[in-house]
N, C-alpha and C positions, 0 to 999 in steps of 0.2 A: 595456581598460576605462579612461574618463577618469576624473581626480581628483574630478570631480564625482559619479559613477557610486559609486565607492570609499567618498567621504564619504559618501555617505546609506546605501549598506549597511554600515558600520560605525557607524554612528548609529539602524540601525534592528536592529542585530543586539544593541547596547546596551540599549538599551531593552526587547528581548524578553529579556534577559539579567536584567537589572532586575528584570521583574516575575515571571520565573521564579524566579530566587531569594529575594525576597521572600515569595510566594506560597508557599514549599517550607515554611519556618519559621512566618509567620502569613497568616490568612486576609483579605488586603485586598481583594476583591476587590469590597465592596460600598462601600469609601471614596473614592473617581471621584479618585485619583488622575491629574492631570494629567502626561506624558511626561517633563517637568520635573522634577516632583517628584518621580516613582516614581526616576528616574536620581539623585539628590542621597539620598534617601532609602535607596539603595542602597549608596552610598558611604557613608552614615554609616551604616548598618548594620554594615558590612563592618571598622570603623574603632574602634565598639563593642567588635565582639564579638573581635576580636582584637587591643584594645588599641591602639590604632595613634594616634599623635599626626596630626592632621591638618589641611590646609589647602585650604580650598576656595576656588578666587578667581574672583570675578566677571566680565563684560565691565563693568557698570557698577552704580554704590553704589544703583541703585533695587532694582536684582535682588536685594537680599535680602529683600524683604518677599516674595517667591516661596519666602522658603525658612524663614520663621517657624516654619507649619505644618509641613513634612517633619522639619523639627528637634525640636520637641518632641515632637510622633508617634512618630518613631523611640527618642527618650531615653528618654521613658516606658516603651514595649515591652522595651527592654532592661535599664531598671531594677527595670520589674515583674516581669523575669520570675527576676534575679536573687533580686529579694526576695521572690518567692513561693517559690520552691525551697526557700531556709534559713529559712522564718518560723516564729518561735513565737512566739506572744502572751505578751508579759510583763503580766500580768495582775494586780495590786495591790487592795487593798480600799479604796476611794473611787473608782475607777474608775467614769466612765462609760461603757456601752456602748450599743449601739442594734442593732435589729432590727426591720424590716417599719414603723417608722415609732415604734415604741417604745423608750423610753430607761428605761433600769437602771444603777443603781447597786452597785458590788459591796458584798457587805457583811459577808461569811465566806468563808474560802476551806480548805477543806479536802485531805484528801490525793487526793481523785478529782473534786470537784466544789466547782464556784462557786454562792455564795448573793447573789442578784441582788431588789434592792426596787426595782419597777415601779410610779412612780408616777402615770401615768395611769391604772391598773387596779385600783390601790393593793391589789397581792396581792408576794408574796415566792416567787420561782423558783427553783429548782436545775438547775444544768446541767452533765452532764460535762464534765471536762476536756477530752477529745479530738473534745469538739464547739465547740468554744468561737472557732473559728475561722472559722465563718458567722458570728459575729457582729462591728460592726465599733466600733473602742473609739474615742472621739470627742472632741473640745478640748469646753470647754463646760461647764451645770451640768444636774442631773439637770432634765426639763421634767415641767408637770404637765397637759401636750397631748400629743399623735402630731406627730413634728416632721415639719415640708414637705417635709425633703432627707431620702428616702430611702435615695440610693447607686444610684439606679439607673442612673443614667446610667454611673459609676462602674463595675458590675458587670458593665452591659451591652455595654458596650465590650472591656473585658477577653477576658469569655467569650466573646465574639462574634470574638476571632480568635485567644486561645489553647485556649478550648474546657479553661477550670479548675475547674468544676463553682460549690458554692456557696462555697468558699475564697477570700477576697481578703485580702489582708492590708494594714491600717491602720497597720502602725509602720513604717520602714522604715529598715533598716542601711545599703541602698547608698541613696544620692540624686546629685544632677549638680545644677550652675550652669550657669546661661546669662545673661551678661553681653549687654545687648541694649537698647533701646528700649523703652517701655512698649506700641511698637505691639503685640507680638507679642499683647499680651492683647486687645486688639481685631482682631485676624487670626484668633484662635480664637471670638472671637465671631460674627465676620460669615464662618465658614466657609459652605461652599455643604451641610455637614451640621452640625448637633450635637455640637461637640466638648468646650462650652466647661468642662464639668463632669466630663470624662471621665475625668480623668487628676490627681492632686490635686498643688497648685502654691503658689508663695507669694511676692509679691511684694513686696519691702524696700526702701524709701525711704532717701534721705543722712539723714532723721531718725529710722531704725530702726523705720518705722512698718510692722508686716507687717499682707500684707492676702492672705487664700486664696479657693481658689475652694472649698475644702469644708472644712468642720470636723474632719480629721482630721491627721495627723504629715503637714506635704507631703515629696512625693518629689524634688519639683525646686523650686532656689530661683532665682528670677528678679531681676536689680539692676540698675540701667540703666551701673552704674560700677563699674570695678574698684575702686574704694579702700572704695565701700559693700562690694560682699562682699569684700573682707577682712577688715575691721573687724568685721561684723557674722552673717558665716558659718564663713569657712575659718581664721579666727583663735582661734573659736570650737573646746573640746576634746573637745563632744559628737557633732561631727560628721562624718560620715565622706564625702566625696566624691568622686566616682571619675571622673568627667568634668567638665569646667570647659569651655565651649564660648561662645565672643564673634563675636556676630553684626554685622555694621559696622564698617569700619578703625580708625573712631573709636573704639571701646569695645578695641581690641588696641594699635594703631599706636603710642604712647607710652608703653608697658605691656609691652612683649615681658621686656624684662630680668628685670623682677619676676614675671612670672608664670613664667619658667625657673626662677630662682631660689625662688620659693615650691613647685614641683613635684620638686625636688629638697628641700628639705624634708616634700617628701610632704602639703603640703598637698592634693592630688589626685592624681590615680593620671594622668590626659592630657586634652591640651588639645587644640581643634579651632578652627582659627579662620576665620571665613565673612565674607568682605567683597573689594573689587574692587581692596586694593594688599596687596602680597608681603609674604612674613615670611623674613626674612635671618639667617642665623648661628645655626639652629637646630635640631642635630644630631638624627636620627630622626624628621624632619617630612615626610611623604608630600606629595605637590603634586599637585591635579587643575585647572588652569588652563579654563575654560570661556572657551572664541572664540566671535566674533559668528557664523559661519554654523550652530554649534549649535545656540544662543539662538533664532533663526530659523526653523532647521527644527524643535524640537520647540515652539515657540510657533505657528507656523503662520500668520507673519509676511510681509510682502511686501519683499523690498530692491530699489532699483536700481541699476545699473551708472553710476559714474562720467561724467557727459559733458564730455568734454575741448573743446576751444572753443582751437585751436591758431592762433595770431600768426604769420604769418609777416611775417619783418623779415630780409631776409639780408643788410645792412649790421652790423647788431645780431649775429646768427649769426658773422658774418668776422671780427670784434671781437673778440666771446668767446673765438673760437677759437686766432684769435693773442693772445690773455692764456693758454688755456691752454698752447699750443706752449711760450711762454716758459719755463713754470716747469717743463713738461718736460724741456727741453734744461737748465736748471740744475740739476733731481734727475737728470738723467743724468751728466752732467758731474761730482761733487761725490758722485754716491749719496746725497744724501739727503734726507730726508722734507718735502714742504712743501704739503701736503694741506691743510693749514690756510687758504690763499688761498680755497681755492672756497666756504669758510664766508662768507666776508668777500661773495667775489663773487656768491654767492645770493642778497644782501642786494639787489641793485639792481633784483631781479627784481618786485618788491612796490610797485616803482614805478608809480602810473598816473593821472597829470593831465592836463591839456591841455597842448599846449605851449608854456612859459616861464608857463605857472603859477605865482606866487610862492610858494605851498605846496610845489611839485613843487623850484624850484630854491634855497631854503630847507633842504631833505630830501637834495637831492644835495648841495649841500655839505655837509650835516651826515656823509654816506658819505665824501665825499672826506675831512675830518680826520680821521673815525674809521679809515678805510683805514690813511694816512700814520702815524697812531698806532701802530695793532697791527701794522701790515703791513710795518711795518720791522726790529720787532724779532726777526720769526718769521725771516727772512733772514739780520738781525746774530745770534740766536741758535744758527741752524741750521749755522754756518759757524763760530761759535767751537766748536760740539762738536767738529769735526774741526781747528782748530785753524789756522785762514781766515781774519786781518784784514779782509783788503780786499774789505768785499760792495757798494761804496756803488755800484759802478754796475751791477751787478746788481740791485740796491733799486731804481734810477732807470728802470732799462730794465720791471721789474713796473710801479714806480708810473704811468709813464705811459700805460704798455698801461690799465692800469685807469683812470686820467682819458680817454681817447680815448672808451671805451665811455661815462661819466658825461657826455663831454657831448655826446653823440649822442640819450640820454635825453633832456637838456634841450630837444635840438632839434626831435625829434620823437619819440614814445609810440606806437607803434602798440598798446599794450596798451588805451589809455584808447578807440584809436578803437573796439577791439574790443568794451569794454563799454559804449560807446552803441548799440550794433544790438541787445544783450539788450532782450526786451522781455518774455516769461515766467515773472518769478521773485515771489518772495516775498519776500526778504533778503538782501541785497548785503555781504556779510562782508568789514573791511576793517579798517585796524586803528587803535585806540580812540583813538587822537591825531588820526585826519583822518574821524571820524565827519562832525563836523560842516560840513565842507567838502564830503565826500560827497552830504549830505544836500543842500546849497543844489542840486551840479548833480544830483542826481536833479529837484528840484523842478522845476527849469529845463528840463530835456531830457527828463525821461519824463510821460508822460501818468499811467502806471498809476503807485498808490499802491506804493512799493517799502520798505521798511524795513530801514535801513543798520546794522548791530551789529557788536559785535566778536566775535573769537576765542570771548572767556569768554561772550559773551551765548551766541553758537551751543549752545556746551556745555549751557548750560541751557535749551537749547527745548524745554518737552515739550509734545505737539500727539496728538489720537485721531488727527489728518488728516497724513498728506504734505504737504512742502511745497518748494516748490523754492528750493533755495538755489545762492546763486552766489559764487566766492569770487574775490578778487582775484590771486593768488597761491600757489603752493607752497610749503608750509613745510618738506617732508623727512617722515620716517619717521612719526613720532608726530602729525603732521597727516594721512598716509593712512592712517592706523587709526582716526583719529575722523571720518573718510569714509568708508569705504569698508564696502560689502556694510551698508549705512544703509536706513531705511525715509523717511526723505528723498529726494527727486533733487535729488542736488549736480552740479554746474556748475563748469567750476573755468577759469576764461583763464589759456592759457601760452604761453609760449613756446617753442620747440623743443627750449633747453637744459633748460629743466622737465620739459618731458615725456620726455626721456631718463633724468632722475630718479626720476620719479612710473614707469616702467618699471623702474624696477632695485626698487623703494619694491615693488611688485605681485608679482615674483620671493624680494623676501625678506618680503613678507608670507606666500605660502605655504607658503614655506619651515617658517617658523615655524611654521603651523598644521600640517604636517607632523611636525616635531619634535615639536609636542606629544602630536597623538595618540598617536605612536610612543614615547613617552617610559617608564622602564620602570616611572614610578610609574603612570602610568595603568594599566600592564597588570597591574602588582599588585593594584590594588584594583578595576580591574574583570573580570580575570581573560580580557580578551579583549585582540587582538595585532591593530593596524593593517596592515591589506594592504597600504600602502604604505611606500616609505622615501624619506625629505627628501633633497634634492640636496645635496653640498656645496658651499659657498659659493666662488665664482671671489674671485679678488685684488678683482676690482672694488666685487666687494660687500660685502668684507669693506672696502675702504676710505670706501666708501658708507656704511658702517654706523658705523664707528668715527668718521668727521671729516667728515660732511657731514651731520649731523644738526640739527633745527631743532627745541628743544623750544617743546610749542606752549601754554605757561602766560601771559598776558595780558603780561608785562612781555618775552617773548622772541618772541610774533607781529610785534608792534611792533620794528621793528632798532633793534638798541642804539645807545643815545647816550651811555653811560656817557662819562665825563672830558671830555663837550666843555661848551664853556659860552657863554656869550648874552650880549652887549652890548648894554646895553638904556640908549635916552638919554629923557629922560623932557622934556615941555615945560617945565620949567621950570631947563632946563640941565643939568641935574642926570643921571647916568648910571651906571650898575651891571652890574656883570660876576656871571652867577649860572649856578650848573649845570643845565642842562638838564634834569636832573629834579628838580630842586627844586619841593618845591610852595609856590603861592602863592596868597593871595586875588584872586579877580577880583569887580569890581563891580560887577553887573548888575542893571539892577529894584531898586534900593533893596535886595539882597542880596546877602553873598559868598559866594564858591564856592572851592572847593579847585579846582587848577590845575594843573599840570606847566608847568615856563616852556615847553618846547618848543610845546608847546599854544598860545603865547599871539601876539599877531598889532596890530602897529601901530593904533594906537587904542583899546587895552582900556586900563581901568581899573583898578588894582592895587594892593595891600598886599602889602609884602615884610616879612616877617621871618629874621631872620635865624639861622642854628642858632646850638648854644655852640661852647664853645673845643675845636679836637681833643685837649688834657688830658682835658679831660671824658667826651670819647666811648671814650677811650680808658682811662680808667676805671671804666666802664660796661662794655667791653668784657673789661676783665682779673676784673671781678668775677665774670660769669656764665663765666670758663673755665674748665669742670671739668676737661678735659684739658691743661690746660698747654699749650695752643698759644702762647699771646700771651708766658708765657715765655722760648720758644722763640724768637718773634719777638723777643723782647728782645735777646736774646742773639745771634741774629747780624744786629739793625742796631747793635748795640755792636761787634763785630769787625770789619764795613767797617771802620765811621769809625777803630776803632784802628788799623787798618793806616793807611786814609789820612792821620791824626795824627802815629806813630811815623814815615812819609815824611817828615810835612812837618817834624818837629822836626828826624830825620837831614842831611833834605839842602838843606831852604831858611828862611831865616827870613821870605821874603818871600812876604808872600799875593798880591801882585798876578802875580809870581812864576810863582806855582803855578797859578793862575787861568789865563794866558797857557799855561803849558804843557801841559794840561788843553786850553783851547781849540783848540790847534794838533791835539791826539789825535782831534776831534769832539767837545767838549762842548757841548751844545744848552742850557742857561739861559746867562742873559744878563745877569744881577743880583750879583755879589761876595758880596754881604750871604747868598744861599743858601750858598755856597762855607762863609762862616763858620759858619752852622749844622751842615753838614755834619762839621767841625773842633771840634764840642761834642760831647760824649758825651751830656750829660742836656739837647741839646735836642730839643724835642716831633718835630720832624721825622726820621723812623726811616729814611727812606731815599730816594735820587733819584726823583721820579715819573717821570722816561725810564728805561726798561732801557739806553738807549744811554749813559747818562752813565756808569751802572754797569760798562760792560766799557771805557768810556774812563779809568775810575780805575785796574782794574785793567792795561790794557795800560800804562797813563803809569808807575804804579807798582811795578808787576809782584813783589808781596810775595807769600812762601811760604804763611805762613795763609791770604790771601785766594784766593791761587789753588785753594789745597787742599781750600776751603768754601765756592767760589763756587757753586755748583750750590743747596747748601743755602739761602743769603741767597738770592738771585733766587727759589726757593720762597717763601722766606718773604715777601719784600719782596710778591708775587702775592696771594698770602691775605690780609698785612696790609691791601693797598688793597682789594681787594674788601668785605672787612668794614669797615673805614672810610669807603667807600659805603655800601653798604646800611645803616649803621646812621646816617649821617649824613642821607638820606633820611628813612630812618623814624621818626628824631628831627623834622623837620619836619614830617611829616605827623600828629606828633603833638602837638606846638605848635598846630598848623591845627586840628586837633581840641579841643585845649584851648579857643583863642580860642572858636569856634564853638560848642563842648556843654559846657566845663569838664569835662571828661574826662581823666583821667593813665591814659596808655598802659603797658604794660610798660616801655618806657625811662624814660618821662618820672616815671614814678613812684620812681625814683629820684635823686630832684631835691629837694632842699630847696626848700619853698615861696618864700623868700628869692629864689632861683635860676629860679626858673619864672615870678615877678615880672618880675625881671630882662630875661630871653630874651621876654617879653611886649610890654614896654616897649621895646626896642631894633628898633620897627618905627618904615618912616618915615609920612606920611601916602599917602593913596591919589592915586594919582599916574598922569597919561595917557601913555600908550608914544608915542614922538614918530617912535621910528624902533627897531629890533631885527635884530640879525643874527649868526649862528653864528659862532663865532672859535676859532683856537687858542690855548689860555691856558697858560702858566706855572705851573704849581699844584704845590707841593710837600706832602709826604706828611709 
């Protein structure tokens, strides 16, 4: 039996599983539960009643408005049926009560019976005590009509699948939260039956504004936020709640700590949490993981199979191949690890212009510096582990295998000819920086209307109709899982070394779906055992998975440019060195626009501003760390330099000196004046931006602390620069934001208005690009 044969009889054995046990305890048989739901509603049944903390996770964040209804349906049944078990009406004199459409007031209460004034009748009742429980006790004041809400709906739901006679009870001990959207109340509304009044509920606003669907004690309280029900429920000493359940990552995702921490306080007896990203570090949390060809087969969906669209280029192939030989025979030689190349080398694959395209060879060198950058150090790093000066001509023999294949690209693309023959798609997915270049040769070359988007557009396509999409490029693992087994037909141009990727990407995707089903939480909470078992994973795949992975969030479709930067000379002599993702205005139409310099192309128009001082960022930085990272960071870019200091005071007084001997070790800057920052303890620069100057200080100097805590620094010096990117970036993009909407962003609002003048002001005027071109820059940290 094939794995496809497997999957739908344990998908259809679930499902009868489902509604057999559902159907054993209550009577759902006239509620036209969808496949879907009866399965999810089973799980949370099963989660209920035996306590169980739970986590249901999505394939994607629309799927939970598929499970509004199951969630509340199922809370309710299990909350009713607790609180009808234990119910006694507490019964007080002012009380109002209702019956058949008439409201009473209590007004005596004796040892056997209640004295009740019916003022639409305007006569005075008596009624036993051990009848008192048909009747239902109401928020409100006594009316002098038959009110409109009888409970029927209320009664008739009930009875209609526990089968409780005329017994319902209005107060209620246990209740549940569901932390959620306000959709869900429009999801009971526009059910495909009557639910909206079934079940009594109460919705609380960030202004404490509660709003019920019946006038009696509700069972369940609904908040679109966790800090509302806190504040306004679970904080609260009258209440008692037994499940707390958050529907959408949103409403959990930022919130995990606190709601642990409140349920061990016993704010709630368990949590369940329903949305399409994982919950970590959460001891007795059940996991039911739902995959795409579930989704599918009980939605009753159509997917198609991948069409691969294969390049052959066997100059391109011979290339790759002797790049990969190379670093084979060096991890054999040495033993050790340097998987990290083919990260780099995937990178060239996303390539696809015409040939000597100024965009296209613009792009490859922007590869080639970032190569020479990272791709030196994974070598000089890989070889000081084992305790191996001499890599440089082991560097030289990778770096030029990898220039060989770069300018082969240049010369000729057979990927770009491959996607001038497509002629039936819908969306040319490409990535967000060459939209626009894209777009002119569409115009140029194809007849039909094509629409060129990125990565993040793809994500958010939603369509009733298929549509054929076509992608430039392989991203790795997390790009074939937002393809693959899709109700789109996706396209995808490769190359042959792609498509031995996108093959291994296929083997550990079902791997995956394997594990899950087989996993022993599923088989706990559904009580049924996968017929099959996952293969284990070969060397290859595990290395496949660990270091060849491409995440596919908009800033990583696009290959990194991080540390490289732009020479840009402007006509009026004038000329500027800026980081490639710097953002800037451009001037178009009597409008500016926000920019990335890479994006930007000889003859634009442009306003540069410029960020603040790395003090500042770095201030900004050490405020928001709650963990003490930046600390940390302090503390061992103060230990280099004291080692390197205590050298220099021990053995030289001369800085030119030390400069010159340094230089003969391999030191790559080129400036003295860096040397003396480095010889400050309190200046702003925390450490070499080459990792290589770094193992040249310690081979020149060879000090016992720094040897003992070099592992530690080069961590650290990692984290520092990354975060003083990305926050250096997002400071500018909020500047751009400022100028444009006066808007202070989360950094920026950290800025004395004084300060935000300043950084305003320190732009030049708008100014025509005269010429522009990628460079390696000198930039210290």
């Amino acid at each position: 039996m094939n794995a496809h044969l497997i999957e739908k009889y344990y998908l259809d054995k679930l499902i009868s599983k489902s509604e057999e046990a559902l159907n054993q305890d209550f009577n759902l048989k006239d509620f036209q539960f969808t496949d879907f739901e009866y399965v999810n509603a089973y799980l949370l049944c099963k989660a209920f009643f035996n306590n169980q903390n739970l986590l249901i996770k999505l394939v994607d964040k629309e799927d939970k408005t598929n499970l509004y209804v199951p969630t509340i349906f199922i809370l309710s049944l299990i909350n009713f049926y607790k609180n009808y078990i234990e119910y006694k009406p507490n019964i007080q004199i002012g009380d109002i009560l209702q019956e058949f459409g008439d409201t009473y007031q209590v007004t005596e209460i004796t040892e056997t019976k209640y004295k009740m004034y019916c003022s639409t009748r305007n006569f005075t009742r008596e009624i036993d005590k051990s009848k008192i429980e048909t009747l239902i006790k109401i928020k409100g004041k006594l009316l002098d009509r038959r009110a409109k809400q009888k409970f029927d709906s209320y009664k008739n739901f009930f009875n209609s699948i526990l089968k409780i006679g005329n017994k319902v009870p209005s107060e209620f001990k246990y209740k549940s939260l569901i932390v959620t959207s306000k959709e869900i109340i429009n999801a009971l509304k526009n059910y495909r039956i009557n639910i909206q009044k079934a079940f009594p509920f109460e919705y609380i606003t960030k202004n404490n504004k509660h709003t019920s669907n019946l006038p009696i004690d509700p069972m369940i309280y609904i908040a679109n936020d966790y800090e509302t029900a806190k504040e306004f429920i679970l904080d609260r000493n009258d209440v008692n709640v037994d499940f707390a359940v958050f529907i959408g990552a949103s409403k959990y995702r930022d919130n995990i700590s606190i709601i642990s921490d409140d349920r061990r306080k016993e704010k709630f007896e368990n949590y369940i949490f329903i949305g399409n990203e994982d919950v970590k570090n959460l001891q007795n949390l059940k996991k039911w993981n739902w995959t795409k060809p579930e989704l599918l087969y009980y939605t009753d969906r159509t997917s198609y199979s991948i069409n691969e669209i294969i390049v052959d280029d066997q100059k391109l192939t011979c290339l790759v191949d002797d790049f990969h030989k190379k670093i084979h025979s060096i991890e054999n030689q040495f033993q050790i690890d340097l998987t990290q190349y083919y990260n780099l080398l995937n990178r060239i694959f996303s390539l696809a212009f015409p040939n000597n395209h100024n965009i296209s060879s613009n792009q490859i060198e922007e590869l080639r510096i970032s190569f020479d950058r990272k791709g030196e150090d994974i070598i000089l790093d890989r070889l000081d582990e084992i305790g191996i000066d001499d890599y440089y001509d082991y560097w030289i023999a990778i770096k030029n295998s990898f220039n060989e294949i770069l300018v082969k690209l240049g010369e000729e693309n057979r990927k770009f000819e491959a996607i001038l023959k497509l002629r039936k798609i819908d969306y040319l997915v490409v990535q967000k920086r060459n939209i626009d270049v894209w777009e002119k040769i569409i115009n140029e070359r194809f007849r039909r209307k094509i629409r060129v988007i990125s990565y993040k557009d793809y994500t958010k396509l939603r369509s009733q109709n298929s549509k054929k999409i076509c992608f430039i490029a392989f991203y790795g693992f997390k790009h074939f899982k937002s393809i693959v087994d899709n109700e789109n037909e996706i396209s995808i141009v490769l190359y042959s070394q792609e498509k031995r990727q996108i093959e291994k990407c296929k083997n550990r995707y079902q791997n995956e779906l394997m594990k899950e089903y087989c996993s022993e939480d599923r088989k706990q909470l559904s009580d049924i055992e996968y017929p099959f078992a996952p293969k284990d994973e070969t060397t290859s795949d595990v290395i496949e998975r660990l270091f060849n992975q491409h995440p596919t969030d908009e800033r990583e479709y696009d290959y990194l440019t991080q540390n490289l930067s732009y020479e840009i000379y402007f006509n009026d002599s004038e000329f500027r060195v800026l980081d490639s993702n710097k953002t800037v205005l451009l001037a178009s139409n009597g409008t500016e626009l926000p920019v990335k310099v890479h994006d930007l192309n000889e003859g634009n128009k442009i306003r540069v501003y410029d960020n603040t001082t790395k003090e500042k960022l770095f201030d900004v930085a050490l405020e928001a760390d709650n963990e003490g990272r930046f600390g940390a960071i302090n503390a061992a870019s103060k230990r280099w330099k004291l080692s390197l200091i205590h050298y220099f005071m021990r053995n030289l007084s001369d800085l030119n000196k030390l400069f010159e001997d340094l230089k003969a070790n391999g030191l790559k800057i080129t400036n003295i004046n860096t040397l003396k920052k480095w010889l400050d303890i309190n200046d702003n620069v925390k450490f070499p931006q080459n990792l290589k100057d770094l193992h040249v200080i310690k081979k020149t100097i060879n000090d016992e602390s720094l040897n003992k805590y070099f592992d530690k620094i080069k961590r650290a010096r990692k984290y520092y620069n990354s975060i003083m990117i990305a926050l250096g970036r997002d400071l500018s993009d909020e500047i751009t934001n400022f100028i444009l909407n006066k808007e202070k962003g989360k950094i920026l609002i950290k800025f004395s208005d004084d300060q935000i003048n300043e950084i305003v002001q320190m732009n030049a005027p708008i100014r025509k690009i005269h010429k522009i071109k990628v460079i390696e820059n000198e930039y210290e940290n």
